[in-house]
N, C-alpha and C positions, 0 to 999 in steps of 0.2 A: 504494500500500500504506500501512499505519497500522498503529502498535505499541500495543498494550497493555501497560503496566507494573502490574505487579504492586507494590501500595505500601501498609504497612503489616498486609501478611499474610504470616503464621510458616508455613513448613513443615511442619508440624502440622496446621494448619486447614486448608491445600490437601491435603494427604493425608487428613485426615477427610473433605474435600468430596468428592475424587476417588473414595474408597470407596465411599460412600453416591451418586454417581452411578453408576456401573457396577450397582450393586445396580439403583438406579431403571431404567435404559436396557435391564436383562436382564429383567426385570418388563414395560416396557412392551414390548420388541418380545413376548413372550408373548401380549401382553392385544390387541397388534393381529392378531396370526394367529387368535387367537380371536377379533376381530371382526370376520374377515371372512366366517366362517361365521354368527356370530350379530349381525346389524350393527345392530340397535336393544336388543341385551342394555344393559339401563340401567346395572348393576353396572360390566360392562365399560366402557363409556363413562365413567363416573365412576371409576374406576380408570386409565385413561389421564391423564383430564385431571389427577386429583390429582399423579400421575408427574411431567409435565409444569411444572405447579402448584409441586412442591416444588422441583424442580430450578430453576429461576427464583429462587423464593423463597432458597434457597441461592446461587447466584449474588450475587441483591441484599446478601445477608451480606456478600460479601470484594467486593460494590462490582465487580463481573466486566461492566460495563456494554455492553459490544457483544452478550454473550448473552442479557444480560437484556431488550432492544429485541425480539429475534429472538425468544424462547421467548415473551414478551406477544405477539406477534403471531399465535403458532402455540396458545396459550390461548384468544385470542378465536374461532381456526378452530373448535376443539374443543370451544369453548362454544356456541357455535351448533348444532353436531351434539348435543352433549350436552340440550339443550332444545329438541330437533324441527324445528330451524327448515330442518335440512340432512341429509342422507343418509351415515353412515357408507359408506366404497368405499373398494375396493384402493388406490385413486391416492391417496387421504387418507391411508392406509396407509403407502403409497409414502414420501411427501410430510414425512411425520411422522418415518419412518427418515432420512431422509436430510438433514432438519436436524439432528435428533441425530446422525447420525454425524456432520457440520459441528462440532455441538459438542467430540463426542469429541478429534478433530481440533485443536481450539482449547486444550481443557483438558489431552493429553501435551502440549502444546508447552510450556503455562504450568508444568504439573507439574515439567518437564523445566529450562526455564530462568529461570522467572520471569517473562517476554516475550514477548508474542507479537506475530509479523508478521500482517497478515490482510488481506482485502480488501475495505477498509472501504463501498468502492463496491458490489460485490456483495452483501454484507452487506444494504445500505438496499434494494437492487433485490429483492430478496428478500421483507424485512419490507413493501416496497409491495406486491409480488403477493398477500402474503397479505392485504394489507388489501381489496386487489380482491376475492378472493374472499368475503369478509365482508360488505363493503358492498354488491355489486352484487344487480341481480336473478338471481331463482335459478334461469333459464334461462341465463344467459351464466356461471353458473359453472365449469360441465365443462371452457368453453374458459380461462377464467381459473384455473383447478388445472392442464390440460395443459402452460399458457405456464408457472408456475409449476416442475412436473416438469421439463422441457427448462432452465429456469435451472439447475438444482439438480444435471443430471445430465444433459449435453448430449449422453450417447451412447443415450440413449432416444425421440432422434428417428430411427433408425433406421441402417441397414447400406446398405454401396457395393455394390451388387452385384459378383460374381467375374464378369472377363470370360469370355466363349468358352473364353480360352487358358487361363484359370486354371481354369475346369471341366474340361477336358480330361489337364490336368498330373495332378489327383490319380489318373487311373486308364493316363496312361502307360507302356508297362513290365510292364502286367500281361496276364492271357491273353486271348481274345476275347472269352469266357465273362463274364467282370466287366466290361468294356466296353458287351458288349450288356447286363445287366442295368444297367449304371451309366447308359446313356442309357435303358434303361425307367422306372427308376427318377425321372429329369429329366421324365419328361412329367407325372408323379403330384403336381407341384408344380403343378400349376392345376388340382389338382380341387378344394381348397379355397383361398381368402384366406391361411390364416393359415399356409401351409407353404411359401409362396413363399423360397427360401434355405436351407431347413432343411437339404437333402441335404450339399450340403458344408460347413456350421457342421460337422454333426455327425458327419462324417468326416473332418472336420479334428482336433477336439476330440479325439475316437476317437482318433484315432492316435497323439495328441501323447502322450495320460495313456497309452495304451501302454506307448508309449517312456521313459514315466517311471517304470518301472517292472521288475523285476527279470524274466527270464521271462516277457517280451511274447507276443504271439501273431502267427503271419503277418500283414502288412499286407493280403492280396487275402482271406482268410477277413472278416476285420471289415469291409473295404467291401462285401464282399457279404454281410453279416448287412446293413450297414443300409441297402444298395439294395432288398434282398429284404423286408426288415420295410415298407419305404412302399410299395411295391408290392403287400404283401397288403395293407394296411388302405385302400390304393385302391379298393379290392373291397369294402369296405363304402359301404352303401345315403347317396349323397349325403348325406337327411336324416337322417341320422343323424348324419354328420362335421360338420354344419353348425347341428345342432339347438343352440338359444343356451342353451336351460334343462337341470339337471340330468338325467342318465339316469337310467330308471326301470328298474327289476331286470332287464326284459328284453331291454331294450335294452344293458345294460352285455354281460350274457351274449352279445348279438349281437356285439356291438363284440370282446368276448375271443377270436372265431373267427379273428381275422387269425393268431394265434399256433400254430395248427392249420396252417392255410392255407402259412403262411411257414412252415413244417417242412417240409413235402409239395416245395414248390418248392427248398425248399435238397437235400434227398436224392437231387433230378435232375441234381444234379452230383456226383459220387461223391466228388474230392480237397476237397468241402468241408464236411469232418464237423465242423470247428472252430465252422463258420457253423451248420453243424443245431444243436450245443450252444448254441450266443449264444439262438437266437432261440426254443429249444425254454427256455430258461432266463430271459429277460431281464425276465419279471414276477413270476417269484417274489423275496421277502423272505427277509431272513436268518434272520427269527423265526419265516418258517413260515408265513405269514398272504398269503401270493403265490398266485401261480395258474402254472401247472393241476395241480402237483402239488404244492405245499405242500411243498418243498424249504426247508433248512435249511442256515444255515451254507455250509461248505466243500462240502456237497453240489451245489449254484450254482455254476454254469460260470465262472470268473471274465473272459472273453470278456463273460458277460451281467451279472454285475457292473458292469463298467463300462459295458457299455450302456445300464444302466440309471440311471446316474448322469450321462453325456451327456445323454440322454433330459430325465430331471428337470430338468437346468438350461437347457437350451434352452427347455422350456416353462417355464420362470419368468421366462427373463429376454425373451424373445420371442411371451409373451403368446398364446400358444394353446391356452389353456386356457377357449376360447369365450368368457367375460364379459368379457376383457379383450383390446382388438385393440392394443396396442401392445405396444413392450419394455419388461422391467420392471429395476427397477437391480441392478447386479451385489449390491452387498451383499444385496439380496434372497434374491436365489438359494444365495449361503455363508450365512444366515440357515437356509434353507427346507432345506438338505443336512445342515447340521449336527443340525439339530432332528431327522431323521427316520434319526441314522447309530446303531447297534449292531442296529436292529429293520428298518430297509428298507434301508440299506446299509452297505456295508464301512467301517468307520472308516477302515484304511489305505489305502485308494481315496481315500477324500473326501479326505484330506489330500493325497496326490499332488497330485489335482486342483484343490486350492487355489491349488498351486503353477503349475501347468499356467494355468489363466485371471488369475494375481495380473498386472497391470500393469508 
């Protein structure tokens, strides 16, 4: 480890700095979610870089020299996209959050006491990767940005699988009904790549934000809302779960039948009306702009409230969301929840749920 001292800068200037970073860090992570839809918008590119650009340049002011190394390195990445030479993508994306939260990280601690510990080794192993991806040829980049991600955020090389016994435990204790759907449900994990593990992530998840919460709902109702939801959308056409490029209008419409589908199959259990609401509810929005009925508010089962909030952050931070086959880093995902809470979800959910996945 290696300290940073903080030497001849006033309380004042760190607190001006710190202001006007936060401002900078809430700007850019905006400007990368917007360039992941529009990823050669020139604006937006040069809008990140300048972000970046100042926060550096600020840096260089109070002499803050272990982030000034890191942010020049992460400028040169940006400048090379910024002038065509490289492809704005999610993992740059990624890549760019997660040094800046690094920063973040760096500058409470100095805020806080003037000092910071850090790890000056990691630090350099870092500012090398990126130079790798800069210098090299621009076929071995992909694998030098992934080596990169994995430094940055080592829980994005992937999950232990749950044994046998740990499959078995979460449906324990409950009737045969949920058992047999719960191993139907387990085969529907190898119809595609990218749902290998999902089923109990996200009955795990499920139950935890539950529990954290006032007026829970039966435990067997929610595992069998989301044994029953992958088992309809099992039922959709291969090429379609697998198809890499966006859906076209009618193919989205095809894809929204699983929600029909898993209504029909939860009604054939009669004690699980809890489960018909989750799944008859879990794609409508608070605003109204959901499907199939354009529910509002409190009118949303709150079963599928948080269904839908599990949902969302599984596909963010595990990458099934077809262009991207890895996991993606947690802050992404409180980034991706937050943005889209008073209009696609429940504020007081999300914050549970903060609590529910915080380390």
């Amino acid at each position: 480890m290696a300290q940073f001292q903080a030497e001849g800068i006033d309380t004042d200037s760190i607190q001006d700095f710190i202001a006007e970073y936060e401002d900078l860090y809430q700007a850019a992570e905006k400007t990368i979610l917007d360039l992941e839809h529009h990823p050669e918008d020139s604006e937006l590119l040069n809008a990140l870089f300048r972000a970046i650009h100042t926060i550096k340049g600020n840096c260089g002011y109070l002499a803050i020299t272990p982030l000034i190394e890191l942010l020049q390195e992460l400028e040169s990445l940006l400048h090379l996209i910024r002038t065509g030479d490289m492809v704005f993508s999610p993992l740059v994306g990624d890549i760019t959050l997660l040094i800046m939260d690094r920063c973040s990280t760096f500058l409470a601690q100095l805020q806080q006491y003037f000092s910071v510990n850090y790890d000056a080794a990691l630090f350099k192993l870092i500012e090398t990767q990126l130079k790798d991806v800069f210098t090299s040829a621009s076929e071995l980049r992909p694998t030098f940005l992934s080596h990169l991600l994995m430094t940055l955020d080592p829980s994005t090389v992937g999950d232990v699988a749950l044994t046998d016994t740990q499959n078995s435990a979460l449906v324990n204790g409950f009737s045969d009904d949920l058992q047999f759907v719960y191993e139907a449900a387990l085969t529907t994990q190898n119809r595609t790549s990218y749902w290998h593990g999902r089923l109990d992530r996200v009955i795990s998840l499920l139950l935890k934000l539950n529990d954290s919460i006032e007026n829970g709902l039966d435990h067997e109702s929610l595992i069998a809302a989301v044994c029953i939801h992958d088992i309809s959308m099992a039922f959709l056409p291969s090429s379609l779960l697998n198809k890499p490029e966006q859906l076209t209008q009618q193919e989205f419409l095809q894809m929204r039948e699983h929600v029909p589908l898993a209504v029909r199959m939860a009604k054939n259990f009669q004690y699980w009306d809890q489960t018909r609401q989750i799944l008859e509810d879990h794609h409508e929005h608070l605003d109204g702009s959901g499907y199939p009925y354009g529910k509002q508010g409190a009118e949303i089962y709150i079963g599928a409230q948080m269904l839908a909030i599990v949902h969302a952050y599984e596909a963010i931070t595990h990458g099934y969301s077809r262009d991207i086959s890895r996991k993606r880093p947690l802050m992404r995902a409180v980034m991706e929840l937050n943005r889209h809470i008073d209009y696609q979800f429940n504020r007081s959910l999300v914050e549970a749920f903060m609590k529910v996945i915080r380390p």
